[in-house]
C-alpha positions as CSV (number, residue, x, y, z in Angstrom):
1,X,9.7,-7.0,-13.2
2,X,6.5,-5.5,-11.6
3,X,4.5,-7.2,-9.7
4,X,1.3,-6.4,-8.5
5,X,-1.8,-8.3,-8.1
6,X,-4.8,-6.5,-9.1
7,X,-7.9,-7.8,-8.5
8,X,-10.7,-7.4,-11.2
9,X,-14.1,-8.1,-9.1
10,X,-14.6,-6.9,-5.6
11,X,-17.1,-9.3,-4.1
12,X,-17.5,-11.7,-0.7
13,X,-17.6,-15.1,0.5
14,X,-18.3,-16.8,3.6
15,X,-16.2,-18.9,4.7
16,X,-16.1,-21.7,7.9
17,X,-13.9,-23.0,10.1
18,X,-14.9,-25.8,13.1
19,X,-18.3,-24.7,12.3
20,X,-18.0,-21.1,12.8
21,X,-18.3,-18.9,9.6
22,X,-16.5,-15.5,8.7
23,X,-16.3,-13.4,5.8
24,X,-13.8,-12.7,3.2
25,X,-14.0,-9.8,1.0
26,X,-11.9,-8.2,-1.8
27,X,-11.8,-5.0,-3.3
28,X,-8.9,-3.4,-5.7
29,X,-5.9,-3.5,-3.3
30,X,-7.6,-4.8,-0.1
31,X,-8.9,-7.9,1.4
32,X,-10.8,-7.8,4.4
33,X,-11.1,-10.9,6.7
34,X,-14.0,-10.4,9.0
35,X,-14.7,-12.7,12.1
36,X,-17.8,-13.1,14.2
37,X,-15.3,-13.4,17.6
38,X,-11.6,-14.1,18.9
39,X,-12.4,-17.5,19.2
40,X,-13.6,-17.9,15.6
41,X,-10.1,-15.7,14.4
42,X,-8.0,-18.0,16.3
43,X,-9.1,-20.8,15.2
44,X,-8.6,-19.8,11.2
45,X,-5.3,-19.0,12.6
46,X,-4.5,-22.4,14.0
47,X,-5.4,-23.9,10.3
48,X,-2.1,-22.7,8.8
49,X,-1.1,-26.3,8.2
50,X,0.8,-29.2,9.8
51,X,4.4,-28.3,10.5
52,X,3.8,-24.2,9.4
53,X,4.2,-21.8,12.1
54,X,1.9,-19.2,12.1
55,X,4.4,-16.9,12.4
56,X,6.2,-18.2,9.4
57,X,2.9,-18.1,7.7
58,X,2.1,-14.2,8.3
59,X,5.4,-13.7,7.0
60,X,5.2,-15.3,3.9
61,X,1.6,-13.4,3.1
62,X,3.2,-10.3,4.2
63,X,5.8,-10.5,2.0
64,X,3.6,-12.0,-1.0
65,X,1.1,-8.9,-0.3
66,X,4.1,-6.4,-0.6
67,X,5.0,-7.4,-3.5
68,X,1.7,-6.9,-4.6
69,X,0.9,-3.6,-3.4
70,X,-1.6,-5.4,-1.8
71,X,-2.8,-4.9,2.0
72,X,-5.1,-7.3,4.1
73,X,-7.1,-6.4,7.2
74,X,-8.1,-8.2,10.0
75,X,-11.5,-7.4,11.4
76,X,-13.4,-8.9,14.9
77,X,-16.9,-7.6,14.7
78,X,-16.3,-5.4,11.7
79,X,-13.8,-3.5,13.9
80,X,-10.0,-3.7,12.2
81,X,-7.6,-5.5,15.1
82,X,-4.9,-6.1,12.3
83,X,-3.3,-5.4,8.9
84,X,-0.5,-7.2,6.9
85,X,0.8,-6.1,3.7
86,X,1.5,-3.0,1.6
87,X,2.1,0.4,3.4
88,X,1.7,-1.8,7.2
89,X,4.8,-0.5,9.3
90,X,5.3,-3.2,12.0
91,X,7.0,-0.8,14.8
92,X,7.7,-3.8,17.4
93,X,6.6,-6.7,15.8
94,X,9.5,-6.1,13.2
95,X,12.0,-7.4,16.5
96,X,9.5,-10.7,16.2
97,X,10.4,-11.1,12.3
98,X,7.0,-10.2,11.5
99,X,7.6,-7.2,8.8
100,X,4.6,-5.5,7.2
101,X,2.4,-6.9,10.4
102,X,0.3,-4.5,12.5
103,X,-2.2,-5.6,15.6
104,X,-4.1,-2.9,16.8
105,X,-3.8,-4.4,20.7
106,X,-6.3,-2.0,22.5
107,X,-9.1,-2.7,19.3
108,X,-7.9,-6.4,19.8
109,X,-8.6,-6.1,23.6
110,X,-11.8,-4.4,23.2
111,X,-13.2,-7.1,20.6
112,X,-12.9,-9.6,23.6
113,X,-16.2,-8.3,25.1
């Protein structure tokens, strides 16, 4: 069976966490999480649910967005500091059970200031 998860509109929304918003968008094959700041990315982060690891979490979207064919990137300032998904070779976070995981950590670092 094939499965892939198309998606038919491309579009945005904003979304809010602790009273800081961020955007979402989605275009064929790639969803793009966009955050204001660190703080505002960490924070969506720490909402992965009582008793879920984010770790656990990524993992399960990885895998989910694999399956797909489908790739998500993680953007500070409109700058991409992550991916997750399709086509995302994970190099060393692979040893952390993180497959299909990439943080860009000098872009990460440089979205700090």
């Amino acid at each position: 069976m094939n499965h892939r998860l198309a998606l038919d509109l491309m579009g945005s929304i904003e979304c809010e966490v602790d009273g800081r918003c961020f955007s979402v968008s989605a275009a064929p094959d790639l969803i793009v999480v966009d955050f204001p700041d660190l703080q505002t990315l960490l924070g969506a982060a720490r909402k992965t649910g009582p008793g879920v690891s984010l770790r656990s979490r990524l993992r399960h979207a990885g895998e989910v967005l694999t399956r797909t064919e489908n790739r998500l990137d993680l953007r500070i300032k409109g700058r991409s500091v992550g991916s997750l998904g399709f086509g995302v070779r994970s190099g060393i976070y692979s040893l952390l059970g993180l497959g299909h995981f990439r943080l860009t950590l000098a872009a990460f670092l440089r979205s700090l200031t």
